[in-house]
N, C-alpha and C positions, 0 to 999 in steps of 0.2 A: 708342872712342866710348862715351858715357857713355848713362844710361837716358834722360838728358833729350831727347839729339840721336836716339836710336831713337824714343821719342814722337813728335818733330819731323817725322822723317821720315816714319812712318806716317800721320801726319794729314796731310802734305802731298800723300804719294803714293797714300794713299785718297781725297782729297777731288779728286784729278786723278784715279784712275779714273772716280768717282762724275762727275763733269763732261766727262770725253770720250765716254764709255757713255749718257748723257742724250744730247749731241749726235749720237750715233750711232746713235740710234736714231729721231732724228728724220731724218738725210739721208744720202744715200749716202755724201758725201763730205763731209770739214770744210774749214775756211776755209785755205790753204796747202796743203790735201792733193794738191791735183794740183799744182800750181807744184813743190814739195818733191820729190814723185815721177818728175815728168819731168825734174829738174834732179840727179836719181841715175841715171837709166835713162840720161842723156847722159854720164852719168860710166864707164857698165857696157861698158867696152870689154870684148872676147871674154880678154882675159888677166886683167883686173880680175872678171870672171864665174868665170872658174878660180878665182881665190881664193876670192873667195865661197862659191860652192859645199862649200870645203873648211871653210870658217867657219861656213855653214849648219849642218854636223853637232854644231859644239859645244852648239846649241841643240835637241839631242835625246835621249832621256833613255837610250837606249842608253850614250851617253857622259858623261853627265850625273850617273847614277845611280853608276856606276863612282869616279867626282870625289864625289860627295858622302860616298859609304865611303869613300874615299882619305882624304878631312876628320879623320871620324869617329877614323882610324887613326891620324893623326899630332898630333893637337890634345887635349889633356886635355879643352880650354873644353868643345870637341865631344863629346866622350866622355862629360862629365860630364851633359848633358842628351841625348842621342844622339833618345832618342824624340820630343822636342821639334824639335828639327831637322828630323828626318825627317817629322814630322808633317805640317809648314808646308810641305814640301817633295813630298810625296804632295799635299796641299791644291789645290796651284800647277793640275796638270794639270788637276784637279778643277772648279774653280771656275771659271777660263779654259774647260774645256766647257760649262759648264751656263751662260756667261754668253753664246758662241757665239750658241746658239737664242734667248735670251730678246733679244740686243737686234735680231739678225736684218741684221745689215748683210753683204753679202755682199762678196766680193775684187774687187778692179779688174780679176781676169782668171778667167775659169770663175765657177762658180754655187754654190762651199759656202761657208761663213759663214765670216767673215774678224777680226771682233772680238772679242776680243782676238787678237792674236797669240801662238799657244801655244811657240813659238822663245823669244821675247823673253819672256814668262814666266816660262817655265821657266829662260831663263839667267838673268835677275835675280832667279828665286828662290834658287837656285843660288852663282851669283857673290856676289849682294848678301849673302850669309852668309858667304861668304871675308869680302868688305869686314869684317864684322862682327867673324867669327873670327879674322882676322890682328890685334886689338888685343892679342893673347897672343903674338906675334912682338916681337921688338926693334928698334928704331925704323927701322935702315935695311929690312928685309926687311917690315916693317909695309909702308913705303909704297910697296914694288916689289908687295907682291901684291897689296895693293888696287888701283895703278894698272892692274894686269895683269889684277882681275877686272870694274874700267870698264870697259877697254878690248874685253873679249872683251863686255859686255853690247852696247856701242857696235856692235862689228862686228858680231853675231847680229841686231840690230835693221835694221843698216844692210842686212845681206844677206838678208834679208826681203824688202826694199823692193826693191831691186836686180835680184831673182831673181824679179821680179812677182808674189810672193802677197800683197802688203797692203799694204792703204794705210798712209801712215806714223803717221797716228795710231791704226792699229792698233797699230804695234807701240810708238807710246809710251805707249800704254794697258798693251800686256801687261808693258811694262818697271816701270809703278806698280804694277800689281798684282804683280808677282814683289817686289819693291822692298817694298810693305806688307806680304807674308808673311815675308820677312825680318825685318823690322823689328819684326814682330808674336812671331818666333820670338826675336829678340834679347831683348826684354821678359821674355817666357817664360822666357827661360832664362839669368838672369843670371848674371855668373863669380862662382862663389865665391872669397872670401878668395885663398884656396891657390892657384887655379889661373889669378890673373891678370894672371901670366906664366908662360911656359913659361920654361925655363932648358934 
């Protein structure tokens, strides 16, 4: 991914927090968010909720933080700006609280603050740096682990929904906002020369 398409992305995935964050703090709920949600909840059969569950934990920084030194360890790109990474990635938790109180929308089930989703945050700030960091990979393992760190952003978000703490456009809010920390961190810390493939 080149600096251009990290631009791209940050402006897109900011200007979609900046607009579901405004809507939510105007209504409980946004336009699709119950249709969306009751049409995942009839999907959350007791075996499909097993899963879940177990999907849940990828979106917490017990296991999160583990993965992102794992990064660190095996990737020069990463190694080579290490504090960069981590920065945007400490940020994620950060910002996703302090944005909690300020817009004030609470969860579709119990009474704490529900926007953004700090799960889907956290994994998109997370995963969305694999995305990032696997352009140092060769071309077949490039696009197995970026589909693999979609895919887990996808499932963290879905089993959110699923597992009744958030409305879904919480968790497609914390997914832009993990998504422009990333993106913000790709900027930051561009590959040098040397290290813009791993061999």
């Amino acid at each position: 991914m080149t600096a251009v398409h990290a631009r791209a992305l940050l402006t897109a995935a900011g200007g979609a927090f900046v607009a579901l964050a405004a809507g939510a703090a105007l209504a409980d709920a946004l336009p699709l968010d119950a249709t969306v949600r009751q049409t995942l909840l009839e999907w959350a059969t007791p075996s499909v909720l097993s899963v879940m569950r177990m999907v849940n934990y990828a979106g917490e920084w017990p296991v999160l933080v583990p993965g992102a030194l794992l990064l660190l360890l095996v990737l020069a790109r990463a190694r080579a700006r290490w504090w960069v990474w981590l920065g945007f990635m400490v940020a994620a938790p950060l910002l996703e609280g302090a944005a909690k109180p300020l817009i004030g929308r609470l969860r579709p089930e119990g009474e704490a603050f529900g926007f953004p989703s700090g799960h889907a945050t956290a994994a998109a700030a997370v995963f969305g740096a694999v995305v990032y960091l696997a352009e140092a990979l060769p071309p077949g393992p490039r696009i197995a682990v970026r589909l693999a760190g979609l895919a887990m952003i996808l499932l963290v978000a879905t089993a959110r929904v699923m597992l009744g703490a958030h409305w879904p456009s919480d968790v497609v809010a914390g997914v832009a906002l993990g998504f422009a920390l990333a993106s913000a961190a790709a900027l930051a810390a561009p590959a040098q020369p040397s290290l813009s493939r791993e061999r």
